[in-house]
C-alpha positions in Angstrom: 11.3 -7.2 -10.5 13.6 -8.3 -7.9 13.3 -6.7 -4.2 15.3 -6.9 -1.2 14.0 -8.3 1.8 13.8 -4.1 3.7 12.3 -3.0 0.2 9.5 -6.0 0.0 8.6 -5.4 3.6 8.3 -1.8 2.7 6.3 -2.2 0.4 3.6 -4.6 1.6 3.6 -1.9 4.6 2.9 0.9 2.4 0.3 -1.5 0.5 -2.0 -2.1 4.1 -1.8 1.5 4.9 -5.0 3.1 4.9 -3.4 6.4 4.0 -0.4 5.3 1.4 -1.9 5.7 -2.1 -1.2 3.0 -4.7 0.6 5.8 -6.8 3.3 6.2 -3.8 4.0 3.0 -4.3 4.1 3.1 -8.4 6.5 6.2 -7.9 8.8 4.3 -5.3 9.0 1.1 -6.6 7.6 1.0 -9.6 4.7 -1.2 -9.2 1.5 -0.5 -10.9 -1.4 -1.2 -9.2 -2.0 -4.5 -10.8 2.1 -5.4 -10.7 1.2 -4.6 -6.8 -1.5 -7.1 -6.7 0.6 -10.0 -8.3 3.5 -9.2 -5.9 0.9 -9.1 -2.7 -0.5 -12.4 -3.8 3.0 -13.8 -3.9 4.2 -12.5 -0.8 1.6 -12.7 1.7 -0.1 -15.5 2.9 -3.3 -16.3 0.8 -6.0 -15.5 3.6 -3.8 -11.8 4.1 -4.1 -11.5 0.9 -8.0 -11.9 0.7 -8.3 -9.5 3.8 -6.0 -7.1 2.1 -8.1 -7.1 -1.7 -11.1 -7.1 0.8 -10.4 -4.1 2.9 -8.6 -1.9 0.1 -10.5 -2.3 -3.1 -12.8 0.5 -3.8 -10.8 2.5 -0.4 -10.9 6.1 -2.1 -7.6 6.8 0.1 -5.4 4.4 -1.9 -6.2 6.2 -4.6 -4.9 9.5 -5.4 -8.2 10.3 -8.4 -10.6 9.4 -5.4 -9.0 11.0 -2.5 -10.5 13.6 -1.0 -7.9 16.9 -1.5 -8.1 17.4 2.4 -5.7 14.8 2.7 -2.6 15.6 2.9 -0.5 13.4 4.5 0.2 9.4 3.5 -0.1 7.8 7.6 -1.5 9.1 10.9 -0.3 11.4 13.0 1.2 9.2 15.6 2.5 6.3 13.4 6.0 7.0 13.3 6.2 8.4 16.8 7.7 6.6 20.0 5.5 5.6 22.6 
């Protein structure tokens, strides 16, 4: 799949959110989880890459089956606000 530079920064954004499940992405863009793993690998340096797999695999908020139904929204409260 080919991206545009705003969508590929989108998406590795939404991919280090703590909050943003994997499925968010697969319904936006249309990666699957492993599809999003390939195009991290390829589009972040290798050592973000290893932090990344390091901090998110086994994270029960990336993924919608494991999330806890209290949590309802996708980023934190002041993410998108102006300081």
């Amino acid at each position: 799949m080919q991206f545009s530079d705003s969508e590929t920064s989108r998406i590795i954004e939404m991919a280090w959110e703590d909050r943003t499940p994997f499925e968010a992405i697969e319904d936006l863009f249309g990666l699957n989880h492993s599809q999003l793993v390939s195009f991290m690998r390829s589009n972040v340096s290798s050592g973000s890459f290893k932090v990344w797999r390091k901090r998110h695999s086994g994270r029960t908020t990336k993924h919608l089956k494991l999330r806890d139904p209290a949590i309802m929204r996708s980023h934190c409260k002041t993410q998108y606000k102006h300081r």
